[in-house]
C-alpha positions as CSV (number, residue, x, y, z in Angstrom):
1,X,-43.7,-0.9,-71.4
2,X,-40.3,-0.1,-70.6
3,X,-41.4,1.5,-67.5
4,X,-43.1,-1.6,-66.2
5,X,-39.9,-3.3,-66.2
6,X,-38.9,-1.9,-63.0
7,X,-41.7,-2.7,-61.1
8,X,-41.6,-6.4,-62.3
9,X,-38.0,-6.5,-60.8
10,X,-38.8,-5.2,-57.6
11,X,-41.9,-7.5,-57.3
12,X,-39.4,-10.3,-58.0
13,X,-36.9,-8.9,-55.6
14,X,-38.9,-8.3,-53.2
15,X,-40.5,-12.1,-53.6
16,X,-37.1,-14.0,-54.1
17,X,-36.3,-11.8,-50.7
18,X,-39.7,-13.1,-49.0
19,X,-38.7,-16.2,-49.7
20,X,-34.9,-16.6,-48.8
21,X,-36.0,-14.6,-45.1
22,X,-38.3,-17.6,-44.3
23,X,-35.6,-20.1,-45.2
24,X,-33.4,-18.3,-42.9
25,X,-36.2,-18.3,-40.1
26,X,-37.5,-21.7,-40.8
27,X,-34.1,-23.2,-40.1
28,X,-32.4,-21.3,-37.3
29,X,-36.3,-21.2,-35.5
30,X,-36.3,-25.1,-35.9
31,X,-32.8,-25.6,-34.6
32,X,-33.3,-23.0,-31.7
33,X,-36.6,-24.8,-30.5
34,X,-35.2,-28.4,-30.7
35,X,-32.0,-27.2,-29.3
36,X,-34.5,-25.4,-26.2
37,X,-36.8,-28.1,-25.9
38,X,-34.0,-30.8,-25.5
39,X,-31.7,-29.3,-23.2
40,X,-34.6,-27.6,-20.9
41,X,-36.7,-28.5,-18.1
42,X,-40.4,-27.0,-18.4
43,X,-42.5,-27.0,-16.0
44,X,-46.0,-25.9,-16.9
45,X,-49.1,-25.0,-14.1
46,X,-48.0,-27.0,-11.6
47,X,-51.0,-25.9,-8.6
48,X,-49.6,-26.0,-5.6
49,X,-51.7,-26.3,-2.0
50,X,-50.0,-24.4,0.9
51,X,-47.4,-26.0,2.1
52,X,-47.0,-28.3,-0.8
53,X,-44.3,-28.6,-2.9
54,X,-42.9,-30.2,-6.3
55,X,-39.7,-31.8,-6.6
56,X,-38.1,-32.9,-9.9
57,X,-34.7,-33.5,-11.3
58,X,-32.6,-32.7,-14.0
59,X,-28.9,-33.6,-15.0
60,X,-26.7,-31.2,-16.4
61,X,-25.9,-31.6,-19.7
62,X,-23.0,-29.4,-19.6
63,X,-21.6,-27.0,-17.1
64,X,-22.7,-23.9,-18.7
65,X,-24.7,-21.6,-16.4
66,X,-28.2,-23.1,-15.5
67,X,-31.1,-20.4,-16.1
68,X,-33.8,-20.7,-13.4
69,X,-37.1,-18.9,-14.7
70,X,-40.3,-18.8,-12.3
71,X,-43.5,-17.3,-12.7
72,X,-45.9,-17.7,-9.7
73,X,-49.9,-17.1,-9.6
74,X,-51.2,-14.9,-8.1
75,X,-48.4,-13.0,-8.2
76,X,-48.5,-12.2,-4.5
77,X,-48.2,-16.0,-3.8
78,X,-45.4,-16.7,-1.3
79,X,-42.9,-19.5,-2.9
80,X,-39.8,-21.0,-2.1
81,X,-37.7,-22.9,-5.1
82,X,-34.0,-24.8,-4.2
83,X,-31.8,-26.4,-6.4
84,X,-29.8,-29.0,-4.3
85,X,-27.0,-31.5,-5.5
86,X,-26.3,-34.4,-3.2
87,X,-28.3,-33.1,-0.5
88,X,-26.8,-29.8,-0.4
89,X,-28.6,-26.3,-1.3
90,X,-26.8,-24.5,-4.5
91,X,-29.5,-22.3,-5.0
92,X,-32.3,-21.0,-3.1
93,X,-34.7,-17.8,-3.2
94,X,-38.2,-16.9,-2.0
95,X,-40.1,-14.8,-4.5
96,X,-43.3,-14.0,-5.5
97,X,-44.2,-12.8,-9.1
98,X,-41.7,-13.7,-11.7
99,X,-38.1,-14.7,-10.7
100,X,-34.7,-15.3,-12.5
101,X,-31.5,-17.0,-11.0
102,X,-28.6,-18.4,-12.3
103,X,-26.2,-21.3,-10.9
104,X,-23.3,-22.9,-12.0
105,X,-23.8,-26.8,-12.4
106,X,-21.0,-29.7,-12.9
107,X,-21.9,-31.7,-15.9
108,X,-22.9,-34.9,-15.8
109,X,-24.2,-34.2,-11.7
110,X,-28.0,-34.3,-10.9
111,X,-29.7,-31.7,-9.4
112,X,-33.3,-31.6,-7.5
113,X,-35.3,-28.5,-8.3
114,X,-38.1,-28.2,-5.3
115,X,-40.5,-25.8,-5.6
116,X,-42.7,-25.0,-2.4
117,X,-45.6,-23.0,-1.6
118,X,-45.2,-21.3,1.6
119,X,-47.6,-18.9,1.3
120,X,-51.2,-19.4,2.8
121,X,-53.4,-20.2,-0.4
122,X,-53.1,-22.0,-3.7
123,X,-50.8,-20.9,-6.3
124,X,-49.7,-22.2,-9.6
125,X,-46.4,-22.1,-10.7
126,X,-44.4,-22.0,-14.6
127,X,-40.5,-22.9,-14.4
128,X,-37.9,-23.3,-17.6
129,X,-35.0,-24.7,-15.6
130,X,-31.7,-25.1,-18.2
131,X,-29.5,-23.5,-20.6
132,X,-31.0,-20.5,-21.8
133,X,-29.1,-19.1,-25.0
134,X,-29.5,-15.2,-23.8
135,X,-29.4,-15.3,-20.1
136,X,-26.5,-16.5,-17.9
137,X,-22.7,-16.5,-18.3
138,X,-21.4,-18.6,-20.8
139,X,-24.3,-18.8,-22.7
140,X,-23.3,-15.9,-25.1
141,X,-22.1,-17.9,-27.6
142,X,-25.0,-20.0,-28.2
143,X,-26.6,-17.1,-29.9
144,X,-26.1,-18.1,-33.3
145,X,-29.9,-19.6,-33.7
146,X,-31.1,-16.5,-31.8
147,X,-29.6,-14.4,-34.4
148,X,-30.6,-16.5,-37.3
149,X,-33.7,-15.9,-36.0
150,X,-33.9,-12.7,-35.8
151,X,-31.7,-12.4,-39.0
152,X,-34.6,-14.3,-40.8
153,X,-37.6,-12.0,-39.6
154,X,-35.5,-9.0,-40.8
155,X,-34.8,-9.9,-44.2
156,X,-38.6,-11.3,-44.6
157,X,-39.8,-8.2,-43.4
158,X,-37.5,-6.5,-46.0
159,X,-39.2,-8.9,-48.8
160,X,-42.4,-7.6,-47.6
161,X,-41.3,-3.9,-47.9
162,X,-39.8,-4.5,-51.4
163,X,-43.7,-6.2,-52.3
164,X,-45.9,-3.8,-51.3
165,X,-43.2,-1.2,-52.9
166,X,-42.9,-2.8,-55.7
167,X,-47.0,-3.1,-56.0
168,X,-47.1,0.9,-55.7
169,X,-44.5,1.3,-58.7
170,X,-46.1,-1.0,-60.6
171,X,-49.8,1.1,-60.5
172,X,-48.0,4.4,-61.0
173,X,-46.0,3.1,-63.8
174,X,-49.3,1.9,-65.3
175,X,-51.1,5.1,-64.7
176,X,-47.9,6.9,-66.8
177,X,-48.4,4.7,-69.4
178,X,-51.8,4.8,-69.6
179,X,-51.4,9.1,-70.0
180,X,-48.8,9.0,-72.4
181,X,-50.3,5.8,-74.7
182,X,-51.2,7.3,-78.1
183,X,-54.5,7.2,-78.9
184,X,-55.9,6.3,-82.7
């Protein structure tokens, strides 16, 4: 019985580690996706015509470096995006595919972000415009949710580990037992 023991501690290890890892994930994940959502621009399968475009704006919330990620379809799609403030370009590219740019905003200041087709059929385009925690200068230190995160799968998956070993000791402990039990 003795021997049993041991596997009953991992098991609860292993579940009281389970449980603190999604605690961990829950919270930093929650924070992390409020803290994107709210401070982010999204724009989602916006179809573009040739020669159309679509124009939005965004003020800058802090002057942080501003992530531009762009995704168009098809990915041989000709597209123009420019970030202006006042009337005056502080960003521009032509790409096709996926695309990542950086600029450096003054907080408080609006910006227009036009995206344009200038390519000859349709094309539908994705865009995150914003502060994005991993990409950009000055955005390294908003990695604390990001590494909460990641912090929170780990020691989950490490509760999982501690289970299924803790399952395996506790059927070869049974097995000794069962060999040495004295039979009457």
């Amino acid at each position: 019985m003795i021997a049993l023991k041991r596997s009953y501690l991992i098991l609860l290890i292993g579940a009281g580690t389970l449980v603190a890892g999604s605690v961990v994930l829950g919270v930093n994940s929650s924070a992390l996706a409020t803290d994107f959502l709210a401070n982010n621009l999204i724009i989602k399968q916006t179809h573009l015509e040739s020669g159309q475009q679509h124009q939005t704006d965004m003020v800058a919330k802090s002057s942080d470096t501003v992530s531009i990620l762009l995704r168009g379809q098809p990915f041989n799609a000709q597209l123009q995006a420019t970030v202006t403030e006042a009337g005056t370009a502080v960003w521009q590219t032509s790409f096709n595919g996926d695309h990542i740019g950086n600029f450096q905003p003054v907080e408080g200041h609006t910006y227009s972000i036009v995206i344009k087709n200038v390519g000859t059929e349709t094309a539908t385009v994705d865009a995150i415009v914003g502060n994005v925690p991993f990409l950009g200068q000055g955005n390294g230190d908003k990695l604390g949710n990001v590494a909460g995160t990641l912090a929170g799968l780990g020691v989950g998956f490490i509760g999982i580990a501690l289970l299924v070993i803790g399952g395996v000791v506790f059927f070869v402990d049974r097995r000794a037992v069962k060999k040495i039990a004295p039979t009457n």
